[in-house]
VOGU-3710 file (C-alpha; in Angstrom, 3 decimals, decimal comma):
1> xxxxxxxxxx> -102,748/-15,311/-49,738  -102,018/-11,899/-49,006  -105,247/-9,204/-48,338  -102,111/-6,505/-49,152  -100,962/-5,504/-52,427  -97,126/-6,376/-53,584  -94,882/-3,361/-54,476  -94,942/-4,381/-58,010  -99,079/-4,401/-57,710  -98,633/-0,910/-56,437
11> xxxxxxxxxx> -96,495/0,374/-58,881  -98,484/-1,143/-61,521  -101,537/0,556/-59,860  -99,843/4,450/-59,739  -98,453/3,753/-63,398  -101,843/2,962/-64,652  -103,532/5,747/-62,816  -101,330/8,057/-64,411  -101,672/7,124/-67,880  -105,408/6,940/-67,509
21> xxxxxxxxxx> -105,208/10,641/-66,007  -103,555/11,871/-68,907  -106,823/10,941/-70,987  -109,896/11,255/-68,805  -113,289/11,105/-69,903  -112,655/12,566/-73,253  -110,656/9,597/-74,370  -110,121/8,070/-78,101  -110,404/4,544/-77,425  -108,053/3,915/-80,597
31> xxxxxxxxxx> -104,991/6,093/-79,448  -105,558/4,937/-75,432  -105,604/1,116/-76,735  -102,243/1,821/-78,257  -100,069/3,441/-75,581  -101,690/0,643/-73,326  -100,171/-2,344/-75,778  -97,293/-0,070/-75,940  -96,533/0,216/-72,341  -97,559/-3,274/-71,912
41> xxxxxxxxxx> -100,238/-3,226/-69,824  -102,838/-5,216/-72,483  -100,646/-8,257/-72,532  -99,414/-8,249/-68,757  -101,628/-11,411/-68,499  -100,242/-13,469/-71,304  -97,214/-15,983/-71,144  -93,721/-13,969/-71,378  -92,566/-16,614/-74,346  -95,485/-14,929/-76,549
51> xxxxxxxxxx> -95,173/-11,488/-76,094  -96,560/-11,260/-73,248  -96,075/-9,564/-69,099  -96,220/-12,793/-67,773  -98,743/-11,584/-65,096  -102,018/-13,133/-64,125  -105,591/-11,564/-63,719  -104,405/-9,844/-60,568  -102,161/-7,784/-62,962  -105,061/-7,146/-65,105
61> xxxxxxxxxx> -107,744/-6,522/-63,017  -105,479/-3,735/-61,770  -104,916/-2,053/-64,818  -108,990/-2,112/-66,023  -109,654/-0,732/-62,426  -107,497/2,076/-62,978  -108,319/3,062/-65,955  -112,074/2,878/-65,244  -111,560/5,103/-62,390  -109,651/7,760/-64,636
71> xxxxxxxxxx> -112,797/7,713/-66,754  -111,528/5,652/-69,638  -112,239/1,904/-69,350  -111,341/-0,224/-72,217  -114,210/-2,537/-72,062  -112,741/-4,956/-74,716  -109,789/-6,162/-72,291  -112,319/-8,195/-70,488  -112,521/-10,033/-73,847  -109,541/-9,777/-75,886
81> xxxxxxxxxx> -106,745/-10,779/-73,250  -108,677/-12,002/-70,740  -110,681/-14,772/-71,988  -109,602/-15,444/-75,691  -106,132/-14,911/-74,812  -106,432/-16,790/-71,680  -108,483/-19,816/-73,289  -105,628/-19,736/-75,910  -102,703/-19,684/-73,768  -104,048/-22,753/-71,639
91> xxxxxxxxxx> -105,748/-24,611/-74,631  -104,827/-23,488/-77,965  -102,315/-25,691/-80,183  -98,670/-23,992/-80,367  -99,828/-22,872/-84,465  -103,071/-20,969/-82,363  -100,477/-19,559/-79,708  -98,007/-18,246/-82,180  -100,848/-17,052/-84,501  -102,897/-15,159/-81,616
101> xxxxxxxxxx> -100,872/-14,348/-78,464  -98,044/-11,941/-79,903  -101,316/-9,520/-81,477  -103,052/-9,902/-78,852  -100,341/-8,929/-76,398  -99,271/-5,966/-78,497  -102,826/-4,639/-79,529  -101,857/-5,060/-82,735  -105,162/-8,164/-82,859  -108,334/-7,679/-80,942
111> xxxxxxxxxx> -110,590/-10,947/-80,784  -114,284/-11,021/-79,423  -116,425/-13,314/-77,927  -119,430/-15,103/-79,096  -121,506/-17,062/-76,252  -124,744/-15,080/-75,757  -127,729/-16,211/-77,805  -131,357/-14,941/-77,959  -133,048/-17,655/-76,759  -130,377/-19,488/-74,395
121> xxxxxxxxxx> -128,560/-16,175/-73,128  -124,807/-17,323/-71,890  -126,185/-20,739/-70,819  -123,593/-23,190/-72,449  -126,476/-26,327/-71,687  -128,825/-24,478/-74,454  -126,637/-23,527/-77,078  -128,326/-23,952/-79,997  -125,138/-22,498/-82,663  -123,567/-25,915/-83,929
131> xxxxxxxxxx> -120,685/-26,992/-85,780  -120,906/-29,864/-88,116  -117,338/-31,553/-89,383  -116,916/-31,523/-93,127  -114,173/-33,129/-95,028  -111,629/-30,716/-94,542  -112,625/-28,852/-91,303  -116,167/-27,536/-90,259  -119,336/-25,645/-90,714  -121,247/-23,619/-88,449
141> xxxxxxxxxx> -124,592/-22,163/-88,022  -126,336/-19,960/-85,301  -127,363/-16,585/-83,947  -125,555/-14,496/-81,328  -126,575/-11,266/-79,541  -124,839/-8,643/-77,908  -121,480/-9,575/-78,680  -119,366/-6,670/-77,959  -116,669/-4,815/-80,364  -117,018/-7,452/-83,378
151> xxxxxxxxxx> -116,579/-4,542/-85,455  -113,226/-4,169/-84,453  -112,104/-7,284/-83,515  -110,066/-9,590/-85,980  -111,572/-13,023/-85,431  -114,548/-13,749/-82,579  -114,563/-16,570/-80,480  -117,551/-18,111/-80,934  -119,145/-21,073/-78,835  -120,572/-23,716/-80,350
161> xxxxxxxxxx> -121,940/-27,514/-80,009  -120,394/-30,596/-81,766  -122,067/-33,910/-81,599  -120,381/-36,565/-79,929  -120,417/-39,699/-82,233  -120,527/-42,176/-79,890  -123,726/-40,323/-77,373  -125,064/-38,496/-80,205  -125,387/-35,638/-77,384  -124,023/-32,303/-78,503
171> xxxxxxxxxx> -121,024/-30,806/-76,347  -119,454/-27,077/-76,171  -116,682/-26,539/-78,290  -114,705/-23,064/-78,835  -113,993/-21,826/-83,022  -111,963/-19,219/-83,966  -113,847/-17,413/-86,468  -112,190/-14,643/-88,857  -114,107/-11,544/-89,227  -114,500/-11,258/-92,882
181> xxxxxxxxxx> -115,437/-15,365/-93,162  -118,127/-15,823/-95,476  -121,847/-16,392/-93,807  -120,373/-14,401/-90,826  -122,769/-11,536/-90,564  -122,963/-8,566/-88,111  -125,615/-6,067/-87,478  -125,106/-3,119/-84,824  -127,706/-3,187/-81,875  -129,090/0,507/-81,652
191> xxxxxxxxxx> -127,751/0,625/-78,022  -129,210/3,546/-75,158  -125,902/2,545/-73,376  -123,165/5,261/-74,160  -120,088/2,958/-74,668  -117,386/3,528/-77,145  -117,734/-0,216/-77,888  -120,761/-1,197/-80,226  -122,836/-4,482/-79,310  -123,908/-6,687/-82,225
201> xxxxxxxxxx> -126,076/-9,535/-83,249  -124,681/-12,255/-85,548  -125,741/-14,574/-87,653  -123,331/-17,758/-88,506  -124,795/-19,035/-91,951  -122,704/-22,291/-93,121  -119,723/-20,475/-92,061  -116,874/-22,918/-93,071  -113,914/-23,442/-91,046  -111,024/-25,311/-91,128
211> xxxxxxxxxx> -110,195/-27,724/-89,116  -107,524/-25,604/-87,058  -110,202/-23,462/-86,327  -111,493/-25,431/-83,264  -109,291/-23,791/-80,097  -107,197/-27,343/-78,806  -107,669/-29,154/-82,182  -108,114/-33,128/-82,115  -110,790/-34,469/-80,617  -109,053/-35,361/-77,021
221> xxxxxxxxxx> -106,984/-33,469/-74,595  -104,043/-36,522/-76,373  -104,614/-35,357/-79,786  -104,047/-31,916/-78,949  -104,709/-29,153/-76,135  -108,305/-30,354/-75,570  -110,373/-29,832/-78,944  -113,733/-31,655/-78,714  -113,722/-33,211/-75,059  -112,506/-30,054/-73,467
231> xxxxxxxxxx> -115,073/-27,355/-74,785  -116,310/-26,856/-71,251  -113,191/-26,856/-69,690  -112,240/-24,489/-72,040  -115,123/-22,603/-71,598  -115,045/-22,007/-67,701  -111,482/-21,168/-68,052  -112,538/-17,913/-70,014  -115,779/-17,240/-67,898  -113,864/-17,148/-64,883
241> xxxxxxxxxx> -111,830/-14,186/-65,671  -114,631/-12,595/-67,701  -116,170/-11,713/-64,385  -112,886/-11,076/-62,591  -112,717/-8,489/-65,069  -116,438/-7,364/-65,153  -115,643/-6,372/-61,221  -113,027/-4,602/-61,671  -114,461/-2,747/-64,355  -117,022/-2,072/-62,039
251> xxxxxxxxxx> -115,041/-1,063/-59,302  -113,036/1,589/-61,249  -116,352/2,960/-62,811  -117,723/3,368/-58,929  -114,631/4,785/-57,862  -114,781/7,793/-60,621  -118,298/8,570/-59,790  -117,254/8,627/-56,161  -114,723/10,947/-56,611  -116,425/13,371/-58,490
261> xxxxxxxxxx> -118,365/13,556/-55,772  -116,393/13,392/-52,905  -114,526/16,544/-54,596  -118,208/18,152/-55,297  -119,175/17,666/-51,524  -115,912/19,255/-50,469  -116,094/22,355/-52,277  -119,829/22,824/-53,079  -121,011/25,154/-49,872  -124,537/26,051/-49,342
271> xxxxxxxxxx> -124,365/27,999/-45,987  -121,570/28,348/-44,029  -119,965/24,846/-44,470  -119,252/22,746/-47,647  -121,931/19,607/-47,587  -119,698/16,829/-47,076  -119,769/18,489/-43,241  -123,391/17,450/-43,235  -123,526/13,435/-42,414  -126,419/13,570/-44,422
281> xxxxxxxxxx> -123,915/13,847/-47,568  -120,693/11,885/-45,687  -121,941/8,797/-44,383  -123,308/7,461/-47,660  -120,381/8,552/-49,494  -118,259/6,807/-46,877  -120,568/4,014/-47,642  -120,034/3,951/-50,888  -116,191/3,752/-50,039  -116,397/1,190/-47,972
291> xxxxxxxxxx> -118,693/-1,573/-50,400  -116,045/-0,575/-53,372  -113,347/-1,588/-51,508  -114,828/-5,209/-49,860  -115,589/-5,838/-53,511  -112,095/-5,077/-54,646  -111,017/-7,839/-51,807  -113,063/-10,566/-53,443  -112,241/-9,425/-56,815  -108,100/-9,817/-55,592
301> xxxxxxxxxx> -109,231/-13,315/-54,016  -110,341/-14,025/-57,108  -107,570/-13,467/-59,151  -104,965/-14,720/-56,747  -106,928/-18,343/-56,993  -107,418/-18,743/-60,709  -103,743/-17,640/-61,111  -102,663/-20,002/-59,126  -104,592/-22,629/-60,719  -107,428/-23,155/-58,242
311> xxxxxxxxxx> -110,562/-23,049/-60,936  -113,115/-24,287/-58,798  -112,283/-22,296/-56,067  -111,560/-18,797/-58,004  -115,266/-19,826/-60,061  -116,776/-19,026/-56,900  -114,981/-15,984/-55,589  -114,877/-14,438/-59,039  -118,957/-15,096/-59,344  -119,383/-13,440/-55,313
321> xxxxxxxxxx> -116,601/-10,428/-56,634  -118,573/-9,489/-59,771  -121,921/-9,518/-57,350  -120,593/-7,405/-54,755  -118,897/-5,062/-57,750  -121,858/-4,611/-59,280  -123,829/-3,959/-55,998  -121,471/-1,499/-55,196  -121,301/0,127/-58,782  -124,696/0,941/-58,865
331> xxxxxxxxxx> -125,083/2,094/-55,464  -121,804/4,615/-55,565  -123,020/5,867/-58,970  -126,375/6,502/-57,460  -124,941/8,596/-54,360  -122,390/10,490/-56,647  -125,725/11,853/-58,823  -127,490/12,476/-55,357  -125,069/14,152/-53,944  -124,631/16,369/-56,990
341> xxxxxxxxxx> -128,234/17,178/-57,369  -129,030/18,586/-60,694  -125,669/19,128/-61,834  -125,419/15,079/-61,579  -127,453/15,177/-64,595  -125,616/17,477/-66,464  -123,205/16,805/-68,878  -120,698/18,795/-67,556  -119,934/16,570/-64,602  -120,599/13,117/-66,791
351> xxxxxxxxxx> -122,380/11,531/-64,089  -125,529/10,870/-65,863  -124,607/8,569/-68,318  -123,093/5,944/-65,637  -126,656/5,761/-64,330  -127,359/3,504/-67,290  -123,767/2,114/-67,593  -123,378/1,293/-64,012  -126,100/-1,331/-64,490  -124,253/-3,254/-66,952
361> xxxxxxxxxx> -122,354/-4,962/-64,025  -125,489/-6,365/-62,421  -126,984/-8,303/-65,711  -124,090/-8,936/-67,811  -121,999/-11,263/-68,377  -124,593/-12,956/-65,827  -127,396/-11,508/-63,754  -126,944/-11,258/-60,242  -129,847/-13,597/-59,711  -127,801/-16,589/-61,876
371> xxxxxxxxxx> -125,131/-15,503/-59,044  -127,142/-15,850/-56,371  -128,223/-19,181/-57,639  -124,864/-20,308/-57,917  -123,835/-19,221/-54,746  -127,162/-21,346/-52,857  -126,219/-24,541/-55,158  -122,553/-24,831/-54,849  -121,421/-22,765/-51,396  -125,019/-23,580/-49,529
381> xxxxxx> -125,390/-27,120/-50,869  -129,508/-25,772/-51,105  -131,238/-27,915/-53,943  -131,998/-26,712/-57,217  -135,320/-24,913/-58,521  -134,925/-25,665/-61,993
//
């Protein structure tokens, strides 16, 4: 595996830049989502067959990075084509592929995802939102919390538990849930983050399904593309790339507030010399550089395993990228306002509001401290706590 980018990385890299430069911080999220399906770049993950590039996450990560560090992230591609369409494309029946993958390659359908609840957070072990089987498909009840862009999104992909008949134990399964399904209710959490996407909390009320709403269908990887006894499979096949993507939506985010203020120190002069002369202002800039970039190296390791197929491997790498990312987020965004001194605070520069944003990477999709316990269990071997 190569530490050094391919040509077509690189010229995926300058094309993305560009576009991203042509709508800065004052993006509309609508018309930038467009020109990105347009171009390509949403779907560049997604099997060629269905609409899609044909790419990987590598290809994906690159074009969230650069568009973070033009200013205009589009947080939803960590959940629309990276894990529904990815969970899809490895799991879902060919009538779930041909429904999804073309929309949601073109931009044309945005899905969301539904794991977080209020008292189990993302762990899949304490799940409480269930899905009983009816006579002609399935009902589900449950809560979720901050569930990004349901608003917008076509159908969320919501995690729930099935009972197994013969244990009686309840198991993760993955629904496709339409957004105007009856019992499906949303209601906007009143958010200090400034994000163009809206978080919500929902509440799954005898939502009934039917039965091609469960991502695989059947109940065994025979019957179909996994169904009931591949709901965790299925689910650590989308969480893998959800934090592939959360780092490199961190990365871009540090790099803009870096460069705002590597540009600031370079022209700002106080006495006779501009203050990036002073080391005082360089070295913890070049800092900053350097952390961004050894967390874009694990992020790439990342990718480059779960693309080619190595789950276990990239769950590990992709967990240690979207520590360092967010390490590195908060830290760059915290020099760039330091080195600005009050005018980091005003809105002119639109440093300020990463302050709050930047921390996003270090407790969601998982805290840093569920990394770190991750990390001492399955890389140290070190026995559990809990």
């Amino acid at each position: 595996m190569s530490t050094v980018e391919t040509q077509e990385h690189t010229a995926l890299r300058a094309a993305v830049a560009a576009l991203g430069q042509r709508y800065g911080r004052g993006y509309v999220r609508e018309e930038l989502w467009t020109e990105a399906a347009k171009l390509g770049y949403l779907g560049v993950n997604l099997p060629e067959e269905h609409g899609g590039g044909g790419g990987g996450m590598q290809e994906l990560s690159i074009v969230l990075e650069e568009l973070g560090a033009a200013g205009c992230p589009l947080l939803m591609m960590v959940v629309s084509p990276a894990i529904c369409g990815t969970v899809i494309a490895r799991f879902g029946t060919e009538a779930q592929k041909r429904q999804w993958l073309p929309g949601l390659a073109d931009g044309s359908l945005t899905m969301a995802f539904g794991i977080t609840e209020p008292d189990a957070g993302s762990n899949s072990h304490r799940i409480t939102t269930t899905a009983r089987r009816t006579d002609d498909g399935w009902t589900l009840n449950g809560r979720k919390v901050f569930i990004s862009g349901v608003d917008i999104a076509d159908a969320t992909l919501i995690v729930g538990r099935t009972e197994d008949a013969k244990s009686g134990r309840l198991k993760p399964c993955l629904f496709i849930v339409p957004r105007d399904a009856e019992g499906f209710q949303r209601s906007q959490i009143d958010m200090e983050l400034a994000a163009q996407e809206k978080q919500f909390e929902l509440v799954i009320d005898d939502v009934r399904l039917p039965e091609d709403a469960l991502v695989g269908g059947g109940t065994s990887h025979a019957e179909g593309c996994g169904g009931e006894d591949a709901g965790l499979l299925q689910l650590f096949a989308g969480l893998n790339p959800e934090r592939i993507m959360t780092a490199a939506f961190a990365i871009g985010m540090g790099r803009y507030a870096l460069a705002k203020a590597v540009e600031y120190a370079r022209t700002r002069q106080i006495w006779k010399d501009p203050i990036g002369a002073h080391q005082a202002i360089a070295h913890p800039l070049a800092q900053a550089h350097i952390e961004l970039e050894l967390a874009r190296l694990m992020m790439q390791k990342a990718a480059a395993l779960y693309d080619a197929g190595d789950d276990i491997g990239a769950g590990e790498a992709a967990n240690m990228a979207k520590y360092a990312a967010g390490e590195a987020c908060v830290r760059a965004v915290d020099q760039a306002v330091h080195t600005l001194g009050g005018n980091g605070l005003t809105r002119e520069y639109g440093l300020a509001q990463l302050i709050t944003a930047a921390r996003v990477a270090r407790i969601a999709p998982v805290s840093r401290e569920m990394i770190l316990n991750y990390v001492s269990h399955q890389s140290l071997g070190l026995p559990k706590s809990y």
